[in-house]
C-alpha positions, -999 to 999 in steps of 0.1 A, spaced: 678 -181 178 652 -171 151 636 -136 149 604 -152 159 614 -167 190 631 -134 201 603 -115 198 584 -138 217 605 -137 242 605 -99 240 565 -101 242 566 -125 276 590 -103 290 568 -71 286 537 -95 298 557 -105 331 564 -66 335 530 -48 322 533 -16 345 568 -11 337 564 -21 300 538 7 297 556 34 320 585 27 295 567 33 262 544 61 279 577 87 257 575 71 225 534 70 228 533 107 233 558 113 211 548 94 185 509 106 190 517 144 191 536 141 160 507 122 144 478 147 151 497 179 146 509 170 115 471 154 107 459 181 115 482 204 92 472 181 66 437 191 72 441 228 71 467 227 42 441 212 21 408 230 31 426 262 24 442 247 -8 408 237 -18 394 273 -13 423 290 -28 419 266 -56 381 272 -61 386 308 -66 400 297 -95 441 281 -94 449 291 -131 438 331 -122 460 360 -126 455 394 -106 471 420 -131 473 457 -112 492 490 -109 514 494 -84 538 522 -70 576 511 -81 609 524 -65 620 561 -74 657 572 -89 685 566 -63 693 591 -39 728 601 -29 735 610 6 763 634 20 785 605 26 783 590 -7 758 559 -1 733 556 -22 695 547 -12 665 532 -35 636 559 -23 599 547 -31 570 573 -44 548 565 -17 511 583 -15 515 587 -49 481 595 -66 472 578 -94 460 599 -125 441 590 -157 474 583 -174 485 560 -150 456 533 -149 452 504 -177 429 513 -204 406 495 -225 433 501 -256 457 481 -235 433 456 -228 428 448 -265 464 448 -275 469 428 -246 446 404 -259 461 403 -292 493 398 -279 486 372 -259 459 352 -278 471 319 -271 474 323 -236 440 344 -224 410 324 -223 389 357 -204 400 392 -187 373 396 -158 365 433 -151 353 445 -119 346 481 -97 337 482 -63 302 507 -61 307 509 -22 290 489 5 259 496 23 225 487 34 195 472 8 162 485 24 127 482 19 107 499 50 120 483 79 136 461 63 175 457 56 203 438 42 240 444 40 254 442 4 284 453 -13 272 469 -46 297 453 -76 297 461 -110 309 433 -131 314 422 -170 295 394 -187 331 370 -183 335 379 -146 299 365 -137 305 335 -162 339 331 -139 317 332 -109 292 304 -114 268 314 -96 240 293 -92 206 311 -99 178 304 -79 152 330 -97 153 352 -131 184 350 -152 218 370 -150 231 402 -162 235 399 -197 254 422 -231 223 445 -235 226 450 -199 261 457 -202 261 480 -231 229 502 -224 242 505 -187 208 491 -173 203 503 -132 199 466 -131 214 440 -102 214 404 -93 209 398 -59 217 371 -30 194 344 -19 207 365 20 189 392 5 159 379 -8 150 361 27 154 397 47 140 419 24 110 391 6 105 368 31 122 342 10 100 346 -21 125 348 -51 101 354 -75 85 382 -59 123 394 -61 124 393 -96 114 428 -112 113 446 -80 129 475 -71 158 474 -44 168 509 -22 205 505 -13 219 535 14 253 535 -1 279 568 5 250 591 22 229 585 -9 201 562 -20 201 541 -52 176 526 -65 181 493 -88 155 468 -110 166 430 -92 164 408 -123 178 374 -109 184 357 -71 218 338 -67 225 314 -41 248 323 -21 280 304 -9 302 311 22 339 310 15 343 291 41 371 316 59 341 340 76 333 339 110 306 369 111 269 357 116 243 355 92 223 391 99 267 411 95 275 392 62 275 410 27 270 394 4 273 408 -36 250 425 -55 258 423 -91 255 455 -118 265 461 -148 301 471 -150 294 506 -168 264 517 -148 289 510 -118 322 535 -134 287 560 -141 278 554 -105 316 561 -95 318 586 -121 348 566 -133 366 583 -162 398 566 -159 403 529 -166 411 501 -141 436 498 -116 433 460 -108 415 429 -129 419 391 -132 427 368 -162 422 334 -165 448 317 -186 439 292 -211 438 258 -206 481 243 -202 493 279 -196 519 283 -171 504 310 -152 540 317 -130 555 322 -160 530 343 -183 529 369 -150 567 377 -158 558 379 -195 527 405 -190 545 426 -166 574 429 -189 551 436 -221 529 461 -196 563 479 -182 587 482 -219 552 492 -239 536 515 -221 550 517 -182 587 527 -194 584 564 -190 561 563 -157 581 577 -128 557 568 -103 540 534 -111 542 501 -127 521 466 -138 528 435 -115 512 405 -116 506 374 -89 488 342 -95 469 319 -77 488 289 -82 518 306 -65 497 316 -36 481 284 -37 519 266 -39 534 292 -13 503 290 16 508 253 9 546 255 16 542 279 47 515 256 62 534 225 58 566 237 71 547 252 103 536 217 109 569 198 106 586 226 126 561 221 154 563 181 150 598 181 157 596 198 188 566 178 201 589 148 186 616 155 215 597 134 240 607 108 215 643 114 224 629 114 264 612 81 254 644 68 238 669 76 272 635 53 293 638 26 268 678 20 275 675 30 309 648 -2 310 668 -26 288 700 -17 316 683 -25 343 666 -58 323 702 -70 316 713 -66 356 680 -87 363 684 -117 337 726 -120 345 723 -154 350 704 -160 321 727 -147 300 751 -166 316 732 -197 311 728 -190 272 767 -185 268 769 -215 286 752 -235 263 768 -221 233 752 -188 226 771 -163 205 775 -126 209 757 -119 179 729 -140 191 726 -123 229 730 -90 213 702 -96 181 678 -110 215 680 -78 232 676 -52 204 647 -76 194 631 -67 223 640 -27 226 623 -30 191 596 -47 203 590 -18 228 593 14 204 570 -4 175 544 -10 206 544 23 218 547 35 186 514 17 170 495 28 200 511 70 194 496 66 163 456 54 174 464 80 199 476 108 174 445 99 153 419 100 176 433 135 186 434 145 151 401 136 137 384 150 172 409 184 166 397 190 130 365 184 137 364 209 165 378 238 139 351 225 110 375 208 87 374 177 73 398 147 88 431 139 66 453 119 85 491 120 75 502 88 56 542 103 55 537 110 91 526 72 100 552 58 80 581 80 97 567 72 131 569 37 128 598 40 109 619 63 137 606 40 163 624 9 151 653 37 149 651 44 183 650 11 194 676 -3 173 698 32 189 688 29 221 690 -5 224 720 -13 210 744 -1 239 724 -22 269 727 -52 241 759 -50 236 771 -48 270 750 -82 273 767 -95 245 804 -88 260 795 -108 296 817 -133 307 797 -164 309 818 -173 341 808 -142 362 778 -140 346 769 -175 362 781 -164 394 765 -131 395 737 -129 424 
């Protein structure tokens, strides 16, 4: 008998049977759909976060001191312990320095495109009579803003003469302009801002409006988000009354660089030139493709681990389907019988009835995977992200569904393949 007539014989006999034919897929459907829109929806997450991570800029590195391990300890019974020099305070010796900076940048010319420079001036309110507007006060270099790509809406950006004469001036959000001048940028531009920062009031000369973008991983309403104010990196260190140098700053790598592999080259060149003799601290460095690479990893393996349990009502749907093809062989004795009768072979009665478990676990399956979509793209659209169904998740459902029906089926097939024709014809 062809494949084509078996499977219409497969399809008839799921016809004649449709409540039974359904109860039995009902396992592979949920199976097959809960594998579908979990790992769907994975997908989603994995690559709005990705995407985020990667627009803070993938080919970043975060360069910063950091406490290291102290000498080894010996205890009374001779073990030996790694101790660690924690709330250790930093002095001016221990942070990175502009001289380090340069020699950096002349040792590794090739493989710096920009060193971004920042200092947190504190957070607090921007007023103007009743007026307010949460900011955190930032002061910046000229690369770190280029980095940023900000969008300006009014005025122009902080630029070198701003830098070097340590101007009290800021750029400002489009947040900040709406609360404090009623959404007239230009009226912004040249105004003075008061910002209630560490018991004390600033006052600042706005030179540009930015627009500003959510992150996309905020939750906090409109009137409790800070947004940045932008100043001039020195005036912020004069603000701070920053003597030392910096304890943290990015670099973006040029264009080909390996960043993975130029973090183990910095913090090597850091920690043998001018680290070696510092008891207390050390440079590490971390890029952004390796967070980007290791939240992608964690997220994915999440999914698949909570697929595969969700995927054990496969297994449930798998013990229905032989349980159904059993029962279908003690109901169509005779007619198996009748078809050895006639000249039917083993191979032949067996290839008819894994036909038709198949036939069962591709339905069920097809239908898990409308069902897992639909779940998926109404999930991710519930938490805000955007639908990305899995295309290795379809294939390995419909894949493991003609598994389980070629496994499960084989055994009731079989034992319909080894009938005796004789008592099969007799069988009532």
């Amino acid at each position: 008998m062809l494949i084509g007539e078996n499977i219409m014989l497969a399809l008839n006999g799921l016809l004649a049977n449709k409540m039974r034919a359904l109860l039995t897929m009902l396992g592979i459907i949920i199976g097959i759909g809960s594998v579908i829109a979990i790992m769907s929806v994975g997908n989603s997450i994995s690559s709005s976060v990705s995407s985020s991570m990667e627009d803070m800029g993938v080919n970043n590195i975060t360069l910063g001191v950091s406490q290291k391990s102290t000498s080894e300890t010996s205890t009374a019974d001779g073990r030996v312990f790694m101790g660690f020099s924690r709330g250790s305070t930093m002095d001016d010796e221990d942070y990175i320095t502009d001289e380090m900076l340069d020699a950096m940048k002349e040792e590794f010319a090739d493989s710096i495109r920009e060193i971004l420079l920042s200092e947190s001036a504190g957070s607090g309110a921007a007023e103007d009579g009743n007026l307010t507007a949460n900011v955190t006060l930032t002061g910046v270099n000229t690369a770190y803003l280029e980095n940023e790509d900000l969008t300006l809406l009014a005025g122009r950006t902080l630029t070198e003469t701003d830098q070097t004469k340590t101007k009290r001036v800021v750029l400002v959000s489009d947040k900040l302009a709406d609360s404090l001048f009623d959404g007239d940028y230009d009226a912004a531009v040249g105004s003075e801002v008061q910002v209630y920062v560490s018991n004390r009031y600033y006052s600042y000369a706005i030179v540009g409006v930015y627009e500003y973008e959510d992150s996309g991983f905020t939750t906090e309403s409109d009137d409790d988000i800070y947004t940045s104010l932008y100043m001039p990196l020195e005036a912020a260190r004069n603000q701070n009354h920053s003597t030392a140098g910096y304890s943290q700053l990015t670099i973006v790598t040029a264009s080909g660089v390996d960043s993975t592999s130029l973090c183990t080259e910095l913090e090597n060149w850091f920690n043998n030139s001018y680290y070696r003799n510092n008891d207390s601290f050390e440079i590490s460095a971390s890029s952004m493709e390796s967070m980007v690479s290791s939240m992608t990893s964690m997220l994915s393996t999440v999914s698949i681990a909570i697929s595969v349990i969700a995927g054990i009502s496969l297994l449930v749907g798998g013990i229905g389907v032989m349980n159904i093809m059993l029962v279908s062989i003690t109901e169509r004795t005779r007619e198996i019988g009748t078809r050895k009768a006639l000249g039917a072979t083993n191979g032949s009665i067996r290839l008819q009835f894994i036909t038709e478990s198949i036939v069962i676990c591709l339905l069920g399956g097809f239908i898990g995977i409308v069902l897992g979509l639909i779940l998926a793209a109404v999930a991710t659209n519930a938490l805000g992200y955007a639908a990305k169904p899995s295309v290795g998740g379809i294939v390995f459902s419909v894949t493991f569904s003609i598994l389980i029906g070629v496994f499960f089926g084989y055994y009731p097939a079989n034992k319909a393949a080894k009938m005796n024709p004789i008592e099969a014809l007799r069988y009532e």
